[in-house]
C-alpha positions in Angstrom: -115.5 -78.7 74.2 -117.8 -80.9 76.0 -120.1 -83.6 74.1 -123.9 -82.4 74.1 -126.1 -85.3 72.9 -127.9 -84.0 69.4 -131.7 -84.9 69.4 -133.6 -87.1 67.1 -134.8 -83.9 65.7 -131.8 -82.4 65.6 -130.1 -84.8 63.6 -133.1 -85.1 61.4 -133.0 -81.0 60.5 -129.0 -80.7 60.0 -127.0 -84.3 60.6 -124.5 -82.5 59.5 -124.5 -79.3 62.5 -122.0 -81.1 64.9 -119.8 -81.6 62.5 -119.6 -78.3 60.8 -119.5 -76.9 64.3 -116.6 -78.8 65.8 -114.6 -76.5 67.8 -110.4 -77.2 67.4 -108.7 -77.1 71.0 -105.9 -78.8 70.0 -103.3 -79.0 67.4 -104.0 -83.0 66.9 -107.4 -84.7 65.9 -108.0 -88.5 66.8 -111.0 -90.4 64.9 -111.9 -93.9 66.3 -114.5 -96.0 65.3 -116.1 -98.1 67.5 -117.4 -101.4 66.9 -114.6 -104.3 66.5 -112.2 -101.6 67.3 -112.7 -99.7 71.2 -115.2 -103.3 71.9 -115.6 -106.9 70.8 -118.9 -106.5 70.0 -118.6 -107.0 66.2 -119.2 -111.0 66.2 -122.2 -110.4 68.8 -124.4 -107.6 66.8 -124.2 -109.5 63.6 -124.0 -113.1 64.4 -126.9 -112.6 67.7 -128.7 -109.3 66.1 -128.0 -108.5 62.3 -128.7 -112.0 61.4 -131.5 -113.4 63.1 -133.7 -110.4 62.6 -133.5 -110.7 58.9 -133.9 -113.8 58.5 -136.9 -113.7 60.6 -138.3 -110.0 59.2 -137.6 -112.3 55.3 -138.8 -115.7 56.3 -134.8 -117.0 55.5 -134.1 -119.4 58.1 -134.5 -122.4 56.0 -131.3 -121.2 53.9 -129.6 -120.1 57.4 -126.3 -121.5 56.5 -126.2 -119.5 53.5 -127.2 -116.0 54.4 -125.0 -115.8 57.6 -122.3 -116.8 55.4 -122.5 -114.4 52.8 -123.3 -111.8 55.9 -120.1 -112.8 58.1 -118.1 -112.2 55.1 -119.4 -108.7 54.4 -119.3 -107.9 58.1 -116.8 -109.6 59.9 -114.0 -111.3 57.7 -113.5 -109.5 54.9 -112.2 -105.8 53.6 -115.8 -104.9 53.6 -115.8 -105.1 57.7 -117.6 -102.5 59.6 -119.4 -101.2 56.5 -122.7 -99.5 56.4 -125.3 -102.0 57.4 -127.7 -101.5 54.3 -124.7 -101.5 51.8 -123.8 -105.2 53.6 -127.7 -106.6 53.1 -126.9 -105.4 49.7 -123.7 -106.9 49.0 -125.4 -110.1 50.9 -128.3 -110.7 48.8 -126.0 -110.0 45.2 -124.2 -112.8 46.4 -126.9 -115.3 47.3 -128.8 -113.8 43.8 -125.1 -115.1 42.0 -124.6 -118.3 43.8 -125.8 -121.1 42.0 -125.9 -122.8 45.1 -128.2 -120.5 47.2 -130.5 -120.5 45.0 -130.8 -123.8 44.4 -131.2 -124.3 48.4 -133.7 -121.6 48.4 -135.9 -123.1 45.7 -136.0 -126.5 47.3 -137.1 -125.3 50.3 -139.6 -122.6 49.1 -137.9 -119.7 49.5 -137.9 -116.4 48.2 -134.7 -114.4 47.9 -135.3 -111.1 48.6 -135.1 -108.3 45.6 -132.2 -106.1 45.8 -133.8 -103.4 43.6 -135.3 -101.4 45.9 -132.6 -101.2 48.3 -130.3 -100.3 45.0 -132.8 -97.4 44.6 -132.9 -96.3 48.1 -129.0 -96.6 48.4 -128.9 -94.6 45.0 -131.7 -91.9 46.2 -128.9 -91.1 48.9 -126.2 -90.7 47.1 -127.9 -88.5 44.7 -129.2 -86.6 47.9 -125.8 -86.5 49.8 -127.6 -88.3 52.4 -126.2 -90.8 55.0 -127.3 -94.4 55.2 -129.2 -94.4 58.3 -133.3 -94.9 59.4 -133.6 -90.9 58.8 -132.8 -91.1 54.8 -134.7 -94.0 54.7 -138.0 -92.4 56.5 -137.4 -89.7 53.8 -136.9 -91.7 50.7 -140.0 -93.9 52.3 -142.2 -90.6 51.9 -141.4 -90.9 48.5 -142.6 -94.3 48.4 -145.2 -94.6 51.0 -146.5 -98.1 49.2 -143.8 -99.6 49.0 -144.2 -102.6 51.5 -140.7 -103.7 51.1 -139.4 -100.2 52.4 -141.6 -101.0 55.4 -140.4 -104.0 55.8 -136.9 -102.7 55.7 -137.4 -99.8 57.9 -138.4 -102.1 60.6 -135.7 -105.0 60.0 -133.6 -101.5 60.9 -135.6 -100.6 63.9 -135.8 -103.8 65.3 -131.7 -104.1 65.2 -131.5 -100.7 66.6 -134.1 -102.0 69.7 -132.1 -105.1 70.6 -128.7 -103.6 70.8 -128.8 -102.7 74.2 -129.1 -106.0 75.3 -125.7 -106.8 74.0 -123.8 -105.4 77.1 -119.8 -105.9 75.9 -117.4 -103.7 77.5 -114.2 -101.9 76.1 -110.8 -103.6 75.2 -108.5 -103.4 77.8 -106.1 -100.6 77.8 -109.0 -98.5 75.9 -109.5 -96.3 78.8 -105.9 -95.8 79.5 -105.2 -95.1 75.5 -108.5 -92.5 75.6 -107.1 -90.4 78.7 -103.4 -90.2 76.7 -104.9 -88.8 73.5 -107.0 -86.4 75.6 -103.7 -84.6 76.6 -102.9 -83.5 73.3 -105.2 -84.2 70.5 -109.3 -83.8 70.5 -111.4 -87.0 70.2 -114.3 -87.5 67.7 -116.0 -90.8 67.3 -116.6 -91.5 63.8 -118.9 -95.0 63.0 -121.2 -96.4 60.8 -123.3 -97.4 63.5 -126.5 -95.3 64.8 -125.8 -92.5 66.5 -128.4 -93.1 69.3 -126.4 -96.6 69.6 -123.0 -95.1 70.4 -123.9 -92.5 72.7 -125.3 -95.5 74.7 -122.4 -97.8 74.5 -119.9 -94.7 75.2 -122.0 -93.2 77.9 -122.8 -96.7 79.8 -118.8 -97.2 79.8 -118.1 -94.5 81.3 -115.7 -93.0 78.7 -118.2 -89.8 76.6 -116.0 -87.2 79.3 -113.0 -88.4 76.6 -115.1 -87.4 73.6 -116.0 -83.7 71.9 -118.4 -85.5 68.7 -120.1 -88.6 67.9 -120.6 -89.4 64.6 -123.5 -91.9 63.0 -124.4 -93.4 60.1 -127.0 -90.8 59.5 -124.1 -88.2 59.4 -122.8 -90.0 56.2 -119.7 -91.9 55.5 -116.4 -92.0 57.8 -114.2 -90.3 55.4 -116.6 -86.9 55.4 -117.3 -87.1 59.0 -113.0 -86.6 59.1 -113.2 -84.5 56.0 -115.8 -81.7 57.4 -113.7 -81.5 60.7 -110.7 -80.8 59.3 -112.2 -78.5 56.8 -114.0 -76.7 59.6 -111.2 -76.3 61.6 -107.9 -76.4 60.0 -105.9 -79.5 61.1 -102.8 -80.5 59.3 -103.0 -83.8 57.5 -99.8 -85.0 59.4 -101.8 -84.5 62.4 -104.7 -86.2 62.4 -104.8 -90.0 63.0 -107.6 -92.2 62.7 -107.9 -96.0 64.7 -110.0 -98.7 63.4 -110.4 -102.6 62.5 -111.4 -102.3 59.0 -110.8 -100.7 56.1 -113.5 -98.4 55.6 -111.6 -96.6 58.5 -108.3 -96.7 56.3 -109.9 -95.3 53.2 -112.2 -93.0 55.3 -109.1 -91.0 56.4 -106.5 -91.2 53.9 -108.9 -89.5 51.7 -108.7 -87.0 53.9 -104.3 -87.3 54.0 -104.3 -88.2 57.6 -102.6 -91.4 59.5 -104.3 -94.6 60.1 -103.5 -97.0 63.3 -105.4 -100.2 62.8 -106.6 -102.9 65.6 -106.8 -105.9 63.4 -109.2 -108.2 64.2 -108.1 -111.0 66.6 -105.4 -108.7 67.5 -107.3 -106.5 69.2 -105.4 -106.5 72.7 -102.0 -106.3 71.1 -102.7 -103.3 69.3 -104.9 -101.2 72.4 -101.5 -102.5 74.6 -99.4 -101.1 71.8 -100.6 -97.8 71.5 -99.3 -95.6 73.6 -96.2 -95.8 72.0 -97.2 -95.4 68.6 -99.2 -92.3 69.8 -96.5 -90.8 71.1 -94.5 -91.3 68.0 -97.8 -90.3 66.0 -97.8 -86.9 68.5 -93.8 -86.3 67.8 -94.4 -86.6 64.3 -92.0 -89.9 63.6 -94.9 -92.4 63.3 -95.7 -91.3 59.5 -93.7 -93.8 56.6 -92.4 -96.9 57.9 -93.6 -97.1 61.0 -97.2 -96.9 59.8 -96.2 -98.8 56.8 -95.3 -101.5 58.6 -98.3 -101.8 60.9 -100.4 -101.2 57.2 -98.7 -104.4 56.0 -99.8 -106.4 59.1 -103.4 -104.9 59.0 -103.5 -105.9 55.3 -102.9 -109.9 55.8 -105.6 -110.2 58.2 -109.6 -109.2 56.0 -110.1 -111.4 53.3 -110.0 -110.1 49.6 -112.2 -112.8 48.1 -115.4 -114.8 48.8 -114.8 -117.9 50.0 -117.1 -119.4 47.7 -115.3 -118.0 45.3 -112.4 -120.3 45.8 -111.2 -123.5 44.3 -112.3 -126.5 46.6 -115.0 -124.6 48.3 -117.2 -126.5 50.1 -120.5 -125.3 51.8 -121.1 -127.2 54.9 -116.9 -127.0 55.4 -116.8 -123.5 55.4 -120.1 -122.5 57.3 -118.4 -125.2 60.3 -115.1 -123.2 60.4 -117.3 -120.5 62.1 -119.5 -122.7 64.3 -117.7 -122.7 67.1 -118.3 -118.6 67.4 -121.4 -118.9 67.0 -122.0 -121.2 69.4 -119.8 -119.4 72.2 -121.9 -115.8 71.8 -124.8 -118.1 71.8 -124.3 -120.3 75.2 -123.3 -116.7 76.4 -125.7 -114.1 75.9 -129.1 -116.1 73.9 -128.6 -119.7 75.5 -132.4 -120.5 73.8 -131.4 -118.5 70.9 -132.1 -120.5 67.1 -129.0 -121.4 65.3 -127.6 -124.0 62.7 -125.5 -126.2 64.2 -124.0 -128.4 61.2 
């Protein structure tokens, strides 16, 4: 079953069509997300892209410290990693709206913390609807609200990420490539993210690596753990033998939902885990990698996202805590936007 790239159209009419039409040649199914997990690209989008476009499309770079906190945590470092991007703005402004200290900074400098109603309502409106979190759903929801400026406003924070992410060129893990053509010999490949789909077929098709793949799946198909559930539905995979690899744990949930097996590439052990692989697929493919072998690499995966806000913490300390990231920052931004504005504390 070779990929066919859907149309903006097509995806518009029936996001759901590739899915429901996935066609089984195999007896095994492998999910993988992409971000963080087949590239290092998670730091980069948010920290270079995510970020800086907000704050600009809100007027919030005199509270910079603050927001690309509360963002890195519900992007990068905590369980919430790799979650939908408009569910992580929301998550961001509840906790600048609940810090005491956020909104003190933002009053003495004048600024206005965005309202988190209307994305509550739009995030509700596709729930209700069944409808994936992507620009699509909100172009429709926007119909329903065509004067509400902070929908515009959204819509093109949205489209304006979505525009700059090709100029963040960051290749595949090592060992990715090698991993992909293994699974290709006995299980069929679907790419299931919460990332645009336009934005994936880019990033798989500029590597080189879309002959591997049979489906891409985007944010505007809905969430990770339907994208597994209506393949397997449509075509009739055991549980046992479907496995899904990702950094964070969305990805978990998304598939044990669905009963499968989950092989995680923790963050900052990225390499490890891509050079592991081919032995834990082939235990995954003889069927030994289910209970403690996958319990033990759960275990490991579970250590590594953070549970709690750091700012929820005794001894917490502002300026502390936004300088243990700095250094990142820094090192994406001498890389790929040497003239790019940044807090440096």
């Amino acid at each position: 079953m070779a990929f066919r790239k859907l149309t903006n159209e097509e995806i518009k009419q029936d996001p759901e069509k590739q899915l429901k039409g996935f066609r089984k040649t195999k007896d095994f199914l492998v999910a993988i997300d992409t971000d963080g997990c087949v590239t290092d690209n998670m730091n980069g989008k948010h920290m270079m892209i995510f970020q800086p476009q907000y704050m600009e499309f809100y007027q919030l770079w005199d509270i910079e410290s603050y927001f690309r906190e509360v963002s890195e945590y519900y992007n990068l470092f905590s369980v919430y990693r790799g979650c939908n991007r408009f569910l992580a703005i929301q998550y961001s402004l509840r906790a600048l709206h609940a810090r005491k200290d956020s909104r003190q900074a933002a009053g003495s400098k004048g600024v206005k913390l965005p309202d988190v109603e209307p994305l509550d309502a739009y995030i509700s409106y596709c729930e209700k609807n069944k409808l994936g979190l992507g620009n699509p759903s909100l172009e429709k929801y926007l119909a329903t609200m065509p004067m509400d400026l902070y929908l515009y406003k959204l819509l093109g924070w949205s489209e304006a990420v979505n525009r700059t992410f090709p100029f963040v060129k960051i290749p595949p893990f090592e060992n990715v490539r090698e991993s992909l053509e293994l699974m290709c010999e006995k299980a069929d490949v679907m790419i299931v993210s919460q990332t645009p789909y336009d934005d994936l077929v880019n990033f798989w098709e500029h590597n080189g690596l879309l002959p591997y793949v049979q489906t891409i799946a985007g944010q505007e198909m809905g969430k990770k753990g339907h994208h597994i559930g209506t393949v397997m539905k449509a075509c009739g995979y055991d549980p046992s033998r479907v496995l899904m690899i990702g950094d964070a744990d969305g990805d978990l949930k998304g598939v044990k939902e669905n009963k499968g097996l989950f092989y995680p590439i923790p963050a900052g052990y990225e390499r490890e885990a891509w050079k592991d692989f081919p032995g834990y697929f082939s235990r995954f493919a003889e069927g030994s990698y289910a209970g403690e072998t996958e319990k033990k690499l759960l275990d490991n995966f579970a250590k590594v996202l953070l549970k709690t806000p750091p700012w929820e913490e005794a001894g917490y300390e502002h300026q502390k805590a936004y300088r243990e990231k700095q250094e990142i920052r820094k090192s994406l931004y001498r890389q790929l936007n040497p003239g790019g504005r940044l807090l440096t504390i």
